[in-house]
Each structure stands twice: as structure tokens, then as C-alpha cells.
Backbone as ProteinMPNN parsed JSONL, in Angstrom:
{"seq_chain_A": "XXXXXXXXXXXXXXXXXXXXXXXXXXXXXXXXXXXXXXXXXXXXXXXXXXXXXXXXXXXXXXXXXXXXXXXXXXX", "coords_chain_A": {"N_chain_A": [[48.724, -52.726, 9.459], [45.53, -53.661, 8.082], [43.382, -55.869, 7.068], [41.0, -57.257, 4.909], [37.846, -58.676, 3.444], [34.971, -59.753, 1.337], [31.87, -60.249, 0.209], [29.401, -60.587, -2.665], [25.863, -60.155, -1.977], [23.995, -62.364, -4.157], [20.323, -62.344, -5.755], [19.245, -64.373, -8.3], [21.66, -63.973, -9.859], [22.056, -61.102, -9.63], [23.498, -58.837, -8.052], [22.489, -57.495, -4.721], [22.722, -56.56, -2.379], [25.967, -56.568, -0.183], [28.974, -58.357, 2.035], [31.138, -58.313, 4.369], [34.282, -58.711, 6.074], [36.735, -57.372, 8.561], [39.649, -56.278, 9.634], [42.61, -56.316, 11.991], [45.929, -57.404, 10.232], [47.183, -58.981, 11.732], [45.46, -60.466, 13.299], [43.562, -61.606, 11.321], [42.245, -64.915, 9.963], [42.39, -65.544, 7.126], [41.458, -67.485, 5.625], [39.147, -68.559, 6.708], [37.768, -66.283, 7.363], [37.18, -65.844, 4.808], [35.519, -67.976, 4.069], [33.482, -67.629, 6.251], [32.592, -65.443, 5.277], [31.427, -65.803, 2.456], [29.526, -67.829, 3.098], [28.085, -66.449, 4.751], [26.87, -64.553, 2.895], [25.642, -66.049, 1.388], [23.592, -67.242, 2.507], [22.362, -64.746, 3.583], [21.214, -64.079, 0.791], [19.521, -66.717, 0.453], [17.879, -66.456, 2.593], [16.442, -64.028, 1.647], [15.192, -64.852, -0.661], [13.706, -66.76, 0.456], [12.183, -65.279, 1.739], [10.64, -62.643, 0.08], [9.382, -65.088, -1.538], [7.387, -65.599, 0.528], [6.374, -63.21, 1.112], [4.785, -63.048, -2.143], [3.337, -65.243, -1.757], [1.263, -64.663, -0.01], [0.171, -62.278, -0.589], [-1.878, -59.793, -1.891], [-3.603, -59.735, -4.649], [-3.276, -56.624, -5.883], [-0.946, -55.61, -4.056], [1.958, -57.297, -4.519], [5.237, -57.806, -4.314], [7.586, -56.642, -6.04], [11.401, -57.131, -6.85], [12.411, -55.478, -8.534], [11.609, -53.416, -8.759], [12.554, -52.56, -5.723], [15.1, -51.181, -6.239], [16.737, -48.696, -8.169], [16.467, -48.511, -11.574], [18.855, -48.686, -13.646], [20.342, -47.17, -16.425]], "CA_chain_A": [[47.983, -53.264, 8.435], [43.98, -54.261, 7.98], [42.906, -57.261, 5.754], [39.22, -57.599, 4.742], [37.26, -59.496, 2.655], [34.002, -59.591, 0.862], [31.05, -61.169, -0.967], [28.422, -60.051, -3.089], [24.795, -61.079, -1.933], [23.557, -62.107, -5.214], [19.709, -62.948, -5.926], [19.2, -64.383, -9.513], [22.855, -63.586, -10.458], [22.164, -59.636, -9.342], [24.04, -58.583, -6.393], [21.563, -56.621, -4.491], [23.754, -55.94, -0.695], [27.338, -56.891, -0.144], [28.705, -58.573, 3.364], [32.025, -57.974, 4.449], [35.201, -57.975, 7.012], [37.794, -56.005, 8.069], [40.485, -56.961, 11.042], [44.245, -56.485, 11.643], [45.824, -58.672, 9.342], [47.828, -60.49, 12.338], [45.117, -61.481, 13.865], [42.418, -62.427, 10.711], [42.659, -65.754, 9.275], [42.546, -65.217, 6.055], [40.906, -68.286, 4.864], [37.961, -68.692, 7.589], [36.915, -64.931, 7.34], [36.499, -65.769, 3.481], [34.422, -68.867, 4.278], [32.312, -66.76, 6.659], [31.623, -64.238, 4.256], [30.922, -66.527, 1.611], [28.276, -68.799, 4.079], [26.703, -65.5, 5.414], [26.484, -64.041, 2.011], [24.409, -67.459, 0.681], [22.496, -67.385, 3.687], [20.802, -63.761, 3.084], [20.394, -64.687, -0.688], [18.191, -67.525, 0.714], [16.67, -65.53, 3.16], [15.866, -63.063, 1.111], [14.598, -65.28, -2.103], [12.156, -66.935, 0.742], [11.033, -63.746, 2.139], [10.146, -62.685, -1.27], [8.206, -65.732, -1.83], [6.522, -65.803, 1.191], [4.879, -62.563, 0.715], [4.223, -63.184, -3.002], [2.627, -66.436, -1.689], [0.374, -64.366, 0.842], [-0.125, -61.294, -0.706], [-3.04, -59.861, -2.718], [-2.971, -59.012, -6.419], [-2.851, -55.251, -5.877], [0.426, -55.799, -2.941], [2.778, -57.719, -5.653], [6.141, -57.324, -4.167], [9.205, -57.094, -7.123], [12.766, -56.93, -6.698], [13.147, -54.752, -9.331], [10.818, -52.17, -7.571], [13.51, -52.235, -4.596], [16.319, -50.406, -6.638], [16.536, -47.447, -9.144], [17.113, -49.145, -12.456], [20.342, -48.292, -14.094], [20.104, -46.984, -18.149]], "C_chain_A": [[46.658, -53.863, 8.807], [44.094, -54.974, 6.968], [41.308, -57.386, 6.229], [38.936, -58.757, 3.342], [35.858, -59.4, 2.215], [33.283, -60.011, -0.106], [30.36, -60.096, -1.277], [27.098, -60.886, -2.678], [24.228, -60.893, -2.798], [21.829, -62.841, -5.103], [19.075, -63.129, -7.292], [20.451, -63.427, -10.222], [22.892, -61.886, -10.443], [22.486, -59.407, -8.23], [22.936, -57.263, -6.111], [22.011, -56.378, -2.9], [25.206, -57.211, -1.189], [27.733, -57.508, 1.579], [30.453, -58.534, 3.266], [33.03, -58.118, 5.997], [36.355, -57.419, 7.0], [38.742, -57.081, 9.844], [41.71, -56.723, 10.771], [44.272, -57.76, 11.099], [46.788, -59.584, 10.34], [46.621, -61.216, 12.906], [43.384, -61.91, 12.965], [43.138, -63.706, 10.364], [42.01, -65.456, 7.564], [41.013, -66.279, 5.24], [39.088, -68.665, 5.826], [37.502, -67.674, 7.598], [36.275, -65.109, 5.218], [35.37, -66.584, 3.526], [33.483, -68.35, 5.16], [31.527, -65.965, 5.693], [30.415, -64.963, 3.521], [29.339, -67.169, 2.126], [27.635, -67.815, 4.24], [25.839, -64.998, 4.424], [25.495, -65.25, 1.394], [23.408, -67.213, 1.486], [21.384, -66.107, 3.247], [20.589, -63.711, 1.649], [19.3, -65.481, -0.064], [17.268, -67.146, 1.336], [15.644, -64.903, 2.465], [14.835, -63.602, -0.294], [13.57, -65.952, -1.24], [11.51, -65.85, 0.946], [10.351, -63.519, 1.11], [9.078, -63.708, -1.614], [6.587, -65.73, -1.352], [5.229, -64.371, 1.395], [4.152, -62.415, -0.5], [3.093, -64.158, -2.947], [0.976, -65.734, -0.782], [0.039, -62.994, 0.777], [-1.68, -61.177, -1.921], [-2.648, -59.646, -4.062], [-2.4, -57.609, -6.12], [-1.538, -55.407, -4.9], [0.895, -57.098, -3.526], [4.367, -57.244, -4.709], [7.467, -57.768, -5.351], [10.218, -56.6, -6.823], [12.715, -55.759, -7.368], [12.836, -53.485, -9.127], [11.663, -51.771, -6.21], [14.381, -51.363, -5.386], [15.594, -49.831, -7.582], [17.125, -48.327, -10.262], [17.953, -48.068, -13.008], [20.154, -48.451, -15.68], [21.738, -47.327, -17.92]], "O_chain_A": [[46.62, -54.563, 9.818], [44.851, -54.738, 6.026], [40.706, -57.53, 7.293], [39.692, -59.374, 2.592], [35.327, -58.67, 3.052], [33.768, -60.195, -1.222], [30.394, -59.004, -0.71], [27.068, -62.093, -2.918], [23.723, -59.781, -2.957], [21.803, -63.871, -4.43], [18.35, -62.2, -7.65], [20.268, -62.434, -10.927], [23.701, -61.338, -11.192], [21.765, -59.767, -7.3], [22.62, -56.367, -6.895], [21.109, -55.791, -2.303], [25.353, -58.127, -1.999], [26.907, -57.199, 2.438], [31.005, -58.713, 2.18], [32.529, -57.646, 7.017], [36.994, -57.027, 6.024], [38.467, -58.002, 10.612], [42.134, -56.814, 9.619], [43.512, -58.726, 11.164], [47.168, -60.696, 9.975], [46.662, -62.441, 13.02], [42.375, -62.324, 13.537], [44.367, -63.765, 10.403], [40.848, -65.094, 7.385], [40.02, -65.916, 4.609], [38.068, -68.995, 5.221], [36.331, -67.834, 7.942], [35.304, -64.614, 4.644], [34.29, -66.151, 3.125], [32.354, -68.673, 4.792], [30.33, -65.87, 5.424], [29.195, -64.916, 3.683], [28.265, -66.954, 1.565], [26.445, -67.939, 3.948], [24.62, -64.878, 4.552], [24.437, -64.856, 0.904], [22.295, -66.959, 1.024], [20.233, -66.189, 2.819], [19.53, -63.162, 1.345], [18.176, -64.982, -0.029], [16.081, -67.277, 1.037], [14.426, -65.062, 2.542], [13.955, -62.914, -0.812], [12.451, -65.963, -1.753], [10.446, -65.503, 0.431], [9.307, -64.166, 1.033], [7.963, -63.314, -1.955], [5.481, -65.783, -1.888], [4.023, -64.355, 1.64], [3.064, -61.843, -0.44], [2.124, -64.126, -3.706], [-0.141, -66.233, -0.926], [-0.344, -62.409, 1.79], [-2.28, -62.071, -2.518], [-1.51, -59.415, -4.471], [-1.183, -57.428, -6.107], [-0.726, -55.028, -5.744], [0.305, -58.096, -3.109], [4.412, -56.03, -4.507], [8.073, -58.835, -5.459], [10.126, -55.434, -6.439], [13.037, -54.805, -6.661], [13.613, -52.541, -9.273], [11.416, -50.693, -5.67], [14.237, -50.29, -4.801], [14.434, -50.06, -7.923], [18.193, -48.893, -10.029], [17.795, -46.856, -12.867], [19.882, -49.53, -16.206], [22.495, -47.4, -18.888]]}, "name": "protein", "num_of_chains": 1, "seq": "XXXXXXXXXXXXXXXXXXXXXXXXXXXXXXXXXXXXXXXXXXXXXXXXXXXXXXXXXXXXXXXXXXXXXXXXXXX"}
């Protein structure tokens, strides 16, 4: 047997990557691989919502970077 676990990295309530583990299930802990996830998955939300800023903050008009320009929108 394997046991995993997994977050969504959400920014502005849109999951935009996922973070994840995997491990025999004798030797995961169950409850500390969720709290990893969880922590790593916050972490590149924040990352990622400064990054974002920081080149909106230091970019020109014409070089605009939007999220929504990263993915294929979904009809």
C-alpha cells in the first residue's frame, strides 16, 4: 500500500498548480505529510502573488503581466 496527499495552490480562490505526496503508507505520517502539503502549498500562493506584483510593480505599460494570460480559459 501507498498513501498520498494533496493541496491545491490557490491564488485568489483559483487553483492554478497542485503540490502533493506519495509514500508507503507504513512509513508516511499521515498527519505531518498533510501539514507539509498544506504549508508548502500557502507558501507558493505567496510566492507567486509577490512575484506577480513585483513585476507589475516594475514593469512597463506595454509588459502587463495577468494571470489570466497564463492559462487557456475554460467556456
Amino acid at each position: 500500500g501507498m498513501s498520498a496527499g494533496a493541496s491545491p495552490v490557490l491564488v485568489n480562490g483559483r487553483p492554478i498548480a497542485a503540490v502533493s505526496v506519495s509514500a508507503a503508507t507504513g512509513r508516511l505520517d499521515r498527519a505531518k505529510a498533510a501539514a507539509a502539503v498544506l504549508r508548502t502549498s500557502r507558501l507558493i500562493a505567496t510566492q507567486f502573488i509577490r512575484a506577480r506584483e513585483l513585476a507589475q510593480d516594475y514593469s512597463t505599460s506595454e509588459l502587463q503581466w495577468d494571470i489570466e494570460d497564463e492559462f487557456d480559459r475554460v467556456s
